[in-house]
C-alpha positions in Angstrom: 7.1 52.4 186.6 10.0 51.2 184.4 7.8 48.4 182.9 9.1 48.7 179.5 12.9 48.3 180.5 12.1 44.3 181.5 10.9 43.5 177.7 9.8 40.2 177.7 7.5 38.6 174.6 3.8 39.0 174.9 1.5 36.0 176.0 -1.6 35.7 174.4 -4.6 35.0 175.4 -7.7 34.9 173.4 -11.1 35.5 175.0 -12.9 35.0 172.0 -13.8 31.6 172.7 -15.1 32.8 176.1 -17.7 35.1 174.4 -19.4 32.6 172.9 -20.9 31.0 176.2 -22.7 34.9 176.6 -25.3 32.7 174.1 -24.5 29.2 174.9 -24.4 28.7 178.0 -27.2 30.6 179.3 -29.3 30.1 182.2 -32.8 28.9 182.2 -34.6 31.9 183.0 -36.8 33.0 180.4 -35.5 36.5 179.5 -32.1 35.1 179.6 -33.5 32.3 177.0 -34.8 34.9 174.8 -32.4 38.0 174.8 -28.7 36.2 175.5 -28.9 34.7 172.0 -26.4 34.6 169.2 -28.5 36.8 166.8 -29.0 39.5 169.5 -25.4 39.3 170.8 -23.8 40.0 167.2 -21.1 42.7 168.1 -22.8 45.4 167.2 -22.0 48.5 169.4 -26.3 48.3 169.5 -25.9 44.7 171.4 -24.3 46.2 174.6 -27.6 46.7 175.3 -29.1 43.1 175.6 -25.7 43.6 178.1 -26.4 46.1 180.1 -30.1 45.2 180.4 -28.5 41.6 181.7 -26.4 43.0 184.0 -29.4 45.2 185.6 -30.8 42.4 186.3 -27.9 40.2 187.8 -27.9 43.7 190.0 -31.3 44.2 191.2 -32.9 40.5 191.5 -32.6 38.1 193.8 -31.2 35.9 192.1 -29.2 37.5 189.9 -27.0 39.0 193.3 -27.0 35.7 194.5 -25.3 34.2 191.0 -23.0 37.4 190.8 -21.5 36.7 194.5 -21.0 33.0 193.8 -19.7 32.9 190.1 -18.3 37.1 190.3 -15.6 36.3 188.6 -17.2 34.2 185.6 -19.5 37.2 185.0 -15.9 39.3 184.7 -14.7 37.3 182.1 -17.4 36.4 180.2 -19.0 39.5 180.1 -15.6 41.6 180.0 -14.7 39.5 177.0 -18.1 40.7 174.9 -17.2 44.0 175.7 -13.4 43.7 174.7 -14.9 42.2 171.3 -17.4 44.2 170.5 -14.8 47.4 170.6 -11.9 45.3 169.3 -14.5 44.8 166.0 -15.6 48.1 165.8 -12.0 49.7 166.4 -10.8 47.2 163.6 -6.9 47.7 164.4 -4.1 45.3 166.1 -5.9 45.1 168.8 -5.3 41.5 170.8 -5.7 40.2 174.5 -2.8 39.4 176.1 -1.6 38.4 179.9 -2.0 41.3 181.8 1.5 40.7 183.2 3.2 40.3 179.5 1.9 43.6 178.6 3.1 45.0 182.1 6.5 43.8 181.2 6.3 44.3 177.7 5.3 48.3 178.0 4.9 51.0 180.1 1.8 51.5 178.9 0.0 49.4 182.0 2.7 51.3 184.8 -0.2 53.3 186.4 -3.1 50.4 186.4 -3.6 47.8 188.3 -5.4 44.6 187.5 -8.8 44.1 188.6 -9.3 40.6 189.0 -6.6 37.8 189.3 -7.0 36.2 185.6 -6.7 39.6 184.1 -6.7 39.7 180.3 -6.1 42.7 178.3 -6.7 44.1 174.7 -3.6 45.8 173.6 -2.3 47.5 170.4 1.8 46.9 169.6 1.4 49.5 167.1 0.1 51.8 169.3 1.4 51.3 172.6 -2.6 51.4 174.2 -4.4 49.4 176.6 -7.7 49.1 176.7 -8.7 47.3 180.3 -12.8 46.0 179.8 -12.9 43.2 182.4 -11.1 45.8 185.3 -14.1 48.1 184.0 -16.9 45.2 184.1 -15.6 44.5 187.8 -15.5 47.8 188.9 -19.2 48.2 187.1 -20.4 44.8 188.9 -19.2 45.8 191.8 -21.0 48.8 192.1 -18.4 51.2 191.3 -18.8 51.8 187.7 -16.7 54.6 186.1 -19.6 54.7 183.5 -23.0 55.3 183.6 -23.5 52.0 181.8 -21.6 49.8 179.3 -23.0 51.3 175.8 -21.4 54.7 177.2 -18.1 53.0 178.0 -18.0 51.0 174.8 -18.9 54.3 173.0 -16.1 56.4 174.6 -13.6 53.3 174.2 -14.3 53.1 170.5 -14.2 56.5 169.8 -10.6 57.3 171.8 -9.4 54.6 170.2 -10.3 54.7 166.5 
């Protein structure tokens, strides 16, 4: 609750390396091959839907469950960090990941949240004292409870509150 009376420096740490494998290191299936490419996935607010169309169908095949329950926390990150991009770009303020836990310490901005997943990265603006939590939301959204309907609405509401 008192967060921001244990100031300690920020740690960051930058997914943006991370987003790259949403195009690089994609599987072999075919739509995967065709759609999950560098061109499509351009952080544009309009690419979250090659996104949410790829995460439909980690959802509703087979395969794609099977992939999500073995490699769940992959998916977080890699997709969470798209996400956290595309709005970062589209906000275009001092927006940066940090350590979850820096930013706890650092502000009381995180005193009612808790972290979703144990390597928990968040984008957060020094200027403004806001967190903005996508891989928490990606979890929740991959594990079935999304707050959302999908990600284009959560992106869209993100930006928007934020800008």
């Amino acid at each position: 609750m008192f967060g921001y009376l244990n100031k300690t420096k920020l740690i960051k740490n930058d997914l943006k390396g991370i987003v790259k494998l949403m195009y690089q290191d994609v599987s072999e299936d075919t739509w995967d091959q065709e759609n999950l490419t560098k061109r499509n996935l351009d952080f544009t607010i309009d690419s979250i839907r090659y996104i949410d169309a790829y995460t439909t169908r980690l959802s509703t095949t087979q395969r794609g469950r099977e992939l999500l329950k073995n490699h769940f926390e992959n998916f977080v990150i890699r997709i969470g960090a798209y996400i956290g991009e595309v709005i970062k770009t589209n906000i275009n303020q001092d927006y940066k990941w940090y350590e979850y836990d820096s930013v706890y310490h650092f502000s009381s901005a995180l005193d009612e949240v808790n972290s979703g997943i144990k390597t928990e990265t968040v984008l957060y603006s020094k200027k403004k004292d806001r967190v903005i939590i996508p891989l928490t939301m990606v979890a929740q959204y991959l594990e079935g409870n999304p707050a959302h309907t999908n990600f284009l609405e959560y992106v869209e509401e993100t930006i928007k509150q934020n800008s």
